[in-house]
VMD Tcl script that draws the C-alpha trace (Angstrom):
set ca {
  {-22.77 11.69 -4.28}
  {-22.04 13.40 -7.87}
  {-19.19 10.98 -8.85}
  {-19.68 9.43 -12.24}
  {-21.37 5.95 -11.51}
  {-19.61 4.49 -14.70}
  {-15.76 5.34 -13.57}
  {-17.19 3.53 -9.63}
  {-18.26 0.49 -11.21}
  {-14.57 0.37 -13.03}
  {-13.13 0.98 -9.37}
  {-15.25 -1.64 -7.83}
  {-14.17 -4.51 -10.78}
  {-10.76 -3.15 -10.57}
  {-10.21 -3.43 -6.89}
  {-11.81 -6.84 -6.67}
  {-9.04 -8.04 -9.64}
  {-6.67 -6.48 -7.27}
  {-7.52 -8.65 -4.00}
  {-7.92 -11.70 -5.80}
  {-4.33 -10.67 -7.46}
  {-3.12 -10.55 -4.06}
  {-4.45 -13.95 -3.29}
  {-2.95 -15.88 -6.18}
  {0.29 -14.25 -5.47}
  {0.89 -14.85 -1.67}
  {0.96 -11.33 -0.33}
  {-2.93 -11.58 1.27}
  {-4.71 -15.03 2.45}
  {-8.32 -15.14 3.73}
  {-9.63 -11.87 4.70}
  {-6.04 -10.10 5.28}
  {-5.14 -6.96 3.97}
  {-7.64 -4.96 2.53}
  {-8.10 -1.91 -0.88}
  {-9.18 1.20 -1.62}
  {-9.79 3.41 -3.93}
  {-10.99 7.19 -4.54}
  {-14.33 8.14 -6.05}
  {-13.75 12.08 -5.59}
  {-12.64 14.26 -2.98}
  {-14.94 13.29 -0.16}
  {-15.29 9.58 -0.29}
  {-13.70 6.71 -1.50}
  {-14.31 2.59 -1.83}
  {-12.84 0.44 0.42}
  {-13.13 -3.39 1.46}
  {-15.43 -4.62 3.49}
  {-14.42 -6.99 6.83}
  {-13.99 -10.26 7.11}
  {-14.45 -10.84 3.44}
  {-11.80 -13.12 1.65}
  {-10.08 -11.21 -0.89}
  {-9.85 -13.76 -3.48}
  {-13.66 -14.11 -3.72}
  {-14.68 -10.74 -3.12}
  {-17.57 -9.08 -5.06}
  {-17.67 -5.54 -7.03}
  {-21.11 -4.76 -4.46}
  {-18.96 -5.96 -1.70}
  {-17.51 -2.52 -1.15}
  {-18.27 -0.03 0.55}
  {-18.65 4.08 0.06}
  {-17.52 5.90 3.25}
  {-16.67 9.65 3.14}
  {-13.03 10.72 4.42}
  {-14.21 10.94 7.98}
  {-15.28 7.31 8.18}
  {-18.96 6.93 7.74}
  {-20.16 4.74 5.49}
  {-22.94 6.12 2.81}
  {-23.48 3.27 0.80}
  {-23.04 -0.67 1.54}
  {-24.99 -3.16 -0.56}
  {-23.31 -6.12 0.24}
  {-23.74 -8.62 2.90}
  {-20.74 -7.31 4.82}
  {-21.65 -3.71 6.43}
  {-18.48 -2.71 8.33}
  {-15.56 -1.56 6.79}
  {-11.94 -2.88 7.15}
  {-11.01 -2.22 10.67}
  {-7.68 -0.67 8.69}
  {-10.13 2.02 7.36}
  {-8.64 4.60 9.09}
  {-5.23 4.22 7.45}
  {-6.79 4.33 4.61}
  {-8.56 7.71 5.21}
  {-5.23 9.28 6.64}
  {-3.46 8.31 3.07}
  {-6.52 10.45 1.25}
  {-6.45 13.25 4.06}
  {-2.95 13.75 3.37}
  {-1.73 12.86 -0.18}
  {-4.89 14.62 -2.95}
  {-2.48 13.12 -5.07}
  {-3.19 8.93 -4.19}
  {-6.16 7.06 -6.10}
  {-6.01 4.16 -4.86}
  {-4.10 2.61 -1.30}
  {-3.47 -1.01 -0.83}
  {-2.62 -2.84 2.64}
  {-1.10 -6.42 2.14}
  {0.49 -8.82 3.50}
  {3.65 -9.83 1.96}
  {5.60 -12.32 3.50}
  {9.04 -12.14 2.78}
  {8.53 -7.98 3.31}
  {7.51 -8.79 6.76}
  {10.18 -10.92 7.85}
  {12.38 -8.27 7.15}
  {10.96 -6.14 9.91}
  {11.30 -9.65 11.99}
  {14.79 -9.59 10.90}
  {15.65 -6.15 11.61}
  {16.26 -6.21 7.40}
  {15.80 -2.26 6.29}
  {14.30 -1.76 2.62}
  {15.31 1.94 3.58}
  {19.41 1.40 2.91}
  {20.53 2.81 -0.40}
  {21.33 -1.04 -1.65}
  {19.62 -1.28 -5.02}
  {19.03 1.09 -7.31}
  {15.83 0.22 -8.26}
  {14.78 1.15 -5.09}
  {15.51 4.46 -5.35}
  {14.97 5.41 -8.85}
  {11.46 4.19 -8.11}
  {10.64 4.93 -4.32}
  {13.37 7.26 -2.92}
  {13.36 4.35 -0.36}
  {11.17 2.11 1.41}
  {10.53 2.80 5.19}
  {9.33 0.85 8.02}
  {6.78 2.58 10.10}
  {6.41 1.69 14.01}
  {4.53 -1.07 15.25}
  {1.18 -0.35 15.86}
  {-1.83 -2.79 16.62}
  {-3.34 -3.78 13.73}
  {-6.67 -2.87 13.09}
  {-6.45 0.08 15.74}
  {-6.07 3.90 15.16}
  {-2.68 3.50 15.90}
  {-2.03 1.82 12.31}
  {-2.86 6.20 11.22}
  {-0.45 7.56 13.75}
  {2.11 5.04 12.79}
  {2.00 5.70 8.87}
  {1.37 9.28 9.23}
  {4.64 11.13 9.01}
  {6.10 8.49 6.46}
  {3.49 8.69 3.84}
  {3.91 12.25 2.88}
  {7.39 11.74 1.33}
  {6.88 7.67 0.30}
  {4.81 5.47 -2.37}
  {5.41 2.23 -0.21}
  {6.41 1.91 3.57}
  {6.86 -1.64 5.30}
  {4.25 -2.06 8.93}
  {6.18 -3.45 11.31}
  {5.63 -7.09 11.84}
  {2.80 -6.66 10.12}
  {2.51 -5.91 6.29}
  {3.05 -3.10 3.94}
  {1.34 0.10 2.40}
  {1.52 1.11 -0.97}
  {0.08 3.88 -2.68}
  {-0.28 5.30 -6.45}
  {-2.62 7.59 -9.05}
  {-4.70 4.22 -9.61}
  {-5.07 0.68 -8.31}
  {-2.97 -0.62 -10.75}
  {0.08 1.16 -9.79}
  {-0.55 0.54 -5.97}
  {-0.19 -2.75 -7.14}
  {2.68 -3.21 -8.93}
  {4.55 -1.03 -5.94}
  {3.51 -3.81 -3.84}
  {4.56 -6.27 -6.18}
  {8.02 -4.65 -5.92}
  {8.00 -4.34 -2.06}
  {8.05 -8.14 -1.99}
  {10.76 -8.58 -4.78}
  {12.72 -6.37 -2.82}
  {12.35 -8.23 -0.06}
  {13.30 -11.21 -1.50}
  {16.28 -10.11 -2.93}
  {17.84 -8.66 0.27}
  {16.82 -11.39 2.40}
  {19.10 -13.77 0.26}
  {21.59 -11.82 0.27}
  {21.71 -11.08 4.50}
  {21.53 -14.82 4.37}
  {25.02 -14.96 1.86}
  {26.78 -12.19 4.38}
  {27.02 -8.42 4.56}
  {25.24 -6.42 2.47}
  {27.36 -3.25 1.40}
  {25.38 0.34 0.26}
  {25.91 1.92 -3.17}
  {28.51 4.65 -2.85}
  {27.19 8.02 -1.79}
  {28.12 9.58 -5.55}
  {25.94 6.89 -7.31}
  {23.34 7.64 -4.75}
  {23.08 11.00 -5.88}
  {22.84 10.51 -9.88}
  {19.92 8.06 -9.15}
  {18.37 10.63 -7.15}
  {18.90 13.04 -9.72}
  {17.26 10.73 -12.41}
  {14.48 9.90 -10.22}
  {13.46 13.65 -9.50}
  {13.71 14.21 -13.84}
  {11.75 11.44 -14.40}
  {8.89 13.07 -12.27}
  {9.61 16.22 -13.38}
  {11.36 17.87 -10.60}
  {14.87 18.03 -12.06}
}
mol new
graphics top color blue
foreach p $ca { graphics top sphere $p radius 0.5 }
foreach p [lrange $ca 0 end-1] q [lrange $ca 1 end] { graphics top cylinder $p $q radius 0.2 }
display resetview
């Protein structure tokens, strides 16, 4: 394991802030949802099971290379989330992802209960930012299904909605994984209110366009 030991005790602090950030804020309670991040191109760190996020521990985590073995586990907990292989199919498939986070946001997951799509071209934050924001198929949480379900999605998106059960966001570091969860939930929020006031109309198809165009400048691709 030649990573540099310094940037994995960073990780380890930084993905601990980031589960008990998830606590405070109502998108994971007890031991739901769980983090991740990449050490280099064979492993990553990833939370334990059954461990409540808001008190979780930098030596909590646990090493495991990209086909699911775990190399190093120092704390008391020495499985990793049952969501692990999610997690590893994010990493297989996007060399360009740091750090993954699985949450549970609660207004984002009544909108799959509602039948509410964060997909439609409504606000243009959402696709400046994202493109758009899929829901995946149900799968059964904690199974291998949760991989298959996510798999064709995350190529092409930063944040996808689980179906009835959470969300997946993704970014070059944990704090960016964050803050695209952060805006899953506003999201959310937003369109659920207004479903509740009546229909909800899309943006025109010419406006789409121009915020496409700005979105593929502003990474370059324009």
């Amino acid at each position: 394991m030649m990573w540099d030991h310094q940037r994995e005790e960073t990780l380890r602090h930084a993905l601990c802030e980031a589960g008990r950030h998830m606590c405070r804020h109502g998108l994971a309670v007890g031991s739901d949802g769980n983090v991740s991040a990449r050490l280099d191109e064979h492993h990553i760190l990833i939370t334990p099971s059954g461990v409540n996020k808001g008190n979780m521990r930098p030596e909590h985590l646990l090493v495991v290379d990209l086909e699911g073995e775990v190399h190093r586990a120092d704390g008391p907990a020495r499985r990793p989330s049952s969501e692990m292989p999610m997690h590893l199919e994010v990493y297989r498939l996007r060399p360009d992802v740091g750090a993954v986070i699985h949450a549970h946001p609660p207004m984002a997951i009544a909108c799959t209960l509602a039948g509410i799509s964060l997909a439609r071209p409504v606000l243009p934050e959402v696709i400046y930012h994202f493109g758009a924001i899929p829901t995946a198929p149900y799968a059964s949480p904690g199974t291998p299904e949760g991989a298959a379900a996510i798999r064709e999605l995350i190529r092409e998106h930063d944040a996808i909605l689980l179906d009835r059960h959470g969300s997946l966001t993704v970014g070059r570091d944990v704090a960016q994984a964050l803050v695209r969860l952060e805006w899953v939930e506003h999201v959310a929020k937003i369109l659920l209110a207004a479903h509740a006031c009546g229909p909800v109309d899309e943006l025109p198809p010419e406006a789409v366009q121009r915020l496409q165009e700005q979105r593929q400048r502003a990474q370059g691709k324009g």
